[in-house]
C-alpha positions, 0 to 999 in steps of 0.5 A, a space after each residue: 500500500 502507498 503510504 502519503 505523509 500529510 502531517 509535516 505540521 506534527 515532524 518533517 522528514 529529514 532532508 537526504 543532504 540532512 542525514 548524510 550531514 549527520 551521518 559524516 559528523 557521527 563517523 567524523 566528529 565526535 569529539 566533545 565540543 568543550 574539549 581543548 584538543 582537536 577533536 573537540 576543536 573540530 566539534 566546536 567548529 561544527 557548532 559554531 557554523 550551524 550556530 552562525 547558520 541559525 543567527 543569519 536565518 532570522 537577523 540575529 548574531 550569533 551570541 544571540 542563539 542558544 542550542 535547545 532540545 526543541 520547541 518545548 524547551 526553548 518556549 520553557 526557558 524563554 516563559 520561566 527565565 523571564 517571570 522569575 527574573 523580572 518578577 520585582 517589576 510586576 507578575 503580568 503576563 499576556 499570551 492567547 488561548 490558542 497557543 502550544 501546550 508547551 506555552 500554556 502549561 507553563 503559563 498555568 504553572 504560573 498562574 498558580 505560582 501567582 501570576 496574573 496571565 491573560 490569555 487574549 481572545 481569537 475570532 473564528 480564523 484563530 486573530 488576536 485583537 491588536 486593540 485587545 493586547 494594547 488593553 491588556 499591557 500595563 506597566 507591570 506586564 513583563 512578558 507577550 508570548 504570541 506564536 508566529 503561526 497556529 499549529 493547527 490552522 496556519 494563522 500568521 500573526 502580525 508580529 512586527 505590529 505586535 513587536 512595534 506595541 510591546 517595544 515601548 512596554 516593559 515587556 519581552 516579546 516572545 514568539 513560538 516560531 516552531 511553525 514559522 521557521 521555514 514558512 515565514 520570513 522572521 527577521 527579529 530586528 524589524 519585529 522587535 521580538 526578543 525570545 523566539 523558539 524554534 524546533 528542527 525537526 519541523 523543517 526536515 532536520 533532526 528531532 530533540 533539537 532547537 534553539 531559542 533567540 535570546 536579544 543581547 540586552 537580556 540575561 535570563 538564568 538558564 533552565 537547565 543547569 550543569 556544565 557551562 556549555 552554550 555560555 552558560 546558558 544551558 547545560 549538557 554536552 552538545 548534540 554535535 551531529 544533530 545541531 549539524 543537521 540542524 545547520 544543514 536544514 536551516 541552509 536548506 530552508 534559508 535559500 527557499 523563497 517562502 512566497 514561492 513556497 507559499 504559492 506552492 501549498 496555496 496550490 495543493 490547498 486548491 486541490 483539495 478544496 476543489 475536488 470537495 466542492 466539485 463533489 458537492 460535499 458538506 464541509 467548511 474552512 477551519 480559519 482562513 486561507 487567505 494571504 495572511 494564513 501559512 497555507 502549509 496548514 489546511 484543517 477542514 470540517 466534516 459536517 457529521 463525520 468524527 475526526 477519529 472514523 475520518 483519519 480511521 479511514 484515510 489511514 487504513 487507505 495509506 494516507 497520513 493526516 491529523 485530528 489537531 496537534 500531535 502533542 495533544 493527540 493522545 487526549 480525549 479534550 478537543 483540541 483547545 485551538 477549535 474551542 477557542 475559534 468556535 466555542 465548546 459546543 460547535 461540532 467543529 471541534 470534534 468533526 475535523 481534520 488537519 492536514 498539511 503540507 511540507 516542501 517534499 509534499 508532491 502535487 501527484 500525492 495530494 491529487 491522490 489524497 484528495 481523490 480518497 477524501 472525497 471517496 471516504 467523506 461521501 460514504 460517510 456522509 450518505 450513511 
C-alpha cells in the first residue's frame, strides 16, 4: 500500500543532504565540543557554523542563539527565565488561548505560582485583537508570548505590529516560531521580538533539537543547569551531529523563497478544496486561507463525520493526516485551538481534520489524497 505523509505540521522528514550531514559528523566528529584538543576543536567548529547558520536565518548574531532540545524547551526557558527574573517589576503576563501546550502549561504553572496571565481572545480564523493586547499591557506586564503561526490552522500573526506595541512596554516579546521557521520570513530586528523558539525537526532536520533567540540586552538564568556549555546558558554536552543537521536544514530552508513556497501549498490547498466542492460535499474552512494564513496548514470540517472514523479511514487507505496537534493527540479534550475559534459546543471541534503540507509534499500525492477524501467523506456522509 502507498503510504502519503500529510502531517509535516506534527515532524518533517529529514532532508537526504540532512542525514548524510549527520551521518559524516557521527563517523567524523565526535569529539566533545568543550574539549581543548582537536577533536573537540573540530566539534566546536561544527557548532559554531550551524550556530552562525541559525543567527543569519532570522537577523540575529550569533551570541544571540542558544542550542535547545526543541520547541518545548526553548518556549520553557524563554516563559520561566523571564517571570522569575523580572518578577520585582510586576507578575503580568499576556499570551492567547490558542497557543502550544508547551506555552500554556507553563503559563498555568504560573498562574498558580501567582501570576496574573491573560490569555487574549481569537475570532473564528484563530486573530488576536491588536486593540485587545494594547488593553491588556500595563506597566507591570513583563512578558507577550504570541506564536508566529497556529499549529493547527496556519494563522500568521502580525508580529512586527505586535513587536512595534510591546517595544515601548516593559515587556519581552516572545514568539513560538516552531511553525514559522521555514514558512515565514522572521527577521527579529524589524519585529522587535526578543525570545523566539524554534524546533528542527519541523523543517526536515533532526528531532530533540532547537534553539531559542535570546536579544543581547537580556540575561535570563538558564533552565537547565550543569556544565557551562552554550555560555552558560544551558547545560549538557552538545548534540554535535544533530545541531549539524540542524545547520544543514536551516541552509536548506534559508535559500527557499517562502512566497514561492507559499504559492506552492496555496496550490495543493486548491486541490483539495476543489475536488470537495466539485463533489458537492458538506464541509467548511477551519480559519482562513487567505494571504495572511501559512497555507502549509489546511484543517477542514466534516459536517457529521468524527475526526477519529475520518483519519480511521484515510489511514487504513495509506494516507497520513491529523485530528489537531500531535502533542495533544493522545487526549480525549478537543483540541483547545477549535474551542477557542468556535466555542465548546460547535461540532467543529470534534468533526475535523488537519492536514498539511511540507516542501517534499508532491502535487501527484495530494491529487491522490484528495481523490480518497472525497471517496471516504461521501460514504460517510450518505450513511
Amino acid at each position: 500500500m502507498t503510504e502519503v505523509y500529510l502531517d509535516n505540521a506534527a515532524t518533517t522528514p529529514m532532508s537526504d543532504n540532512v542525514i548524510n550531514v549527520i551521518t559524516a559528523e557521527m563517523k567524523n566528529d565526535f569529539g566533545n565540543a568543550s574539549s581543548t584538543y582537536e577533536l573537540g576543536r573540530k566539534a566546536r567548529h561544527v557548532v559554531d557554523l550551524a550556530r552562525q547558520k541559525a543567527a543569519h536565518a532570522i537577523n540575529a548574531s550569533e551570541s544571540e542563539i542558544i542550542f535547545t532540545s526543541g520547541g518545548s524547551e526553548s518556549n520553557n526557558t524563554a516563559i520561566f527565565g523571564t517571570a522569575h527574573s523580572r518578577q520585582n517589576i510586576g507578575k503580568r503576563i499576556i499570551t492567547t488561548k490558542i497557543e502550544h501546550p508547551s506555552v500554556l502549561k507553563p503559563m498555568q504553572q504560573l498562574q498558580r505560582e501567582g501570576y496574573d496571565v491573560v490569555y487574549l481572545d481569537v475570532d473564528e480564523n484563530g486573530r488576536i485583537s491588536l486593540a485587545d493586547l494594547k488593553e491588556a499591557l500595563t506597566p507591570q506586564t513583563i512578558l507577550v508570548s504570541i506564536m508566529a503561526v497556529n499549529n493547527e490552522m496556519g494563522t500568521i500573526n502580525p508580529l512586527a505590529e505586535i513587536g512595534a506595541i510591546v517595544k515601548p512596554s516593559n515587556a519581552y516579546f516572545h514568539v513560538d516560531a516552531v511553525q514559522g521557521l521555514g514558512n515565514i520570513d522572521l527577521d527579529v530586528e524589524k519585529m522587535n521580538i526578543d525570545l523566539l523558539s524554534t524546533s528542527a525537526h519541523k523543517i526536515n532536520g533532526p528531532k530533540f533539537l532547537g534553539f531559542l533567540y535570546e536579544r543581547n540586552a537580556i540575561n535570563l538564568p538558564p533552565l537547565v543547569y550543569g556544565g557551562e556549555q552554550e555560555t552558560k546558558r544551558r547545560a549538557g554536552t552538545e548534540n554535535v551531529p544533530g545541531i549539524a543537521g540542524f545547520g544543514e536544514a536551516i541552509s536548506e530552508i534559508a535559500a527557499i523563497d517562502k512566497g514561492q513556497l507559499q504559492k506552492k501549498y496555496q496550490k495543493l490547498q486548491g486541490i483539495i478544496l476543489n475536488q470537495l466542492e466539485e463533489a458537492q460535499l458538506d464541509f467548511q474552512v477551519n480559519g482562513g486561507i487567505k494571504e495572511y494564513d501559512s497555507h502549509h496548514i489546511l484543517n477542514l470540517f466534516f459536517n457529521d463525520i468524527s475526526t477519529t472514523l475520518l483519519q480511521t479511514n484515510l489511514d487504513l487507505a495509506g494516507f497520513a493526516v491529523s485530528g489537531g496537534s500531535a502533542c495533544t493527540a493522545g487526549s480525549i479534550e478537543p483540541s483547545h485551538v477549535l474551542v477557542a475559534c468556535f466555542g465548546k459546543k460547535s461540532p467543529r471541534i470534534n468533526e475535523s481534520i488537519r492536514i498539511s503540507f511540507g516542501r517534499f509534499t508532491t502535487e501527484k500525492e495530494v491529487r491522490a489524497f484528495a481523490n480518497q477524501l472525497v471517496k471516504v467523506v461521501s460514504k460517510l456522509q450518505n450513511k
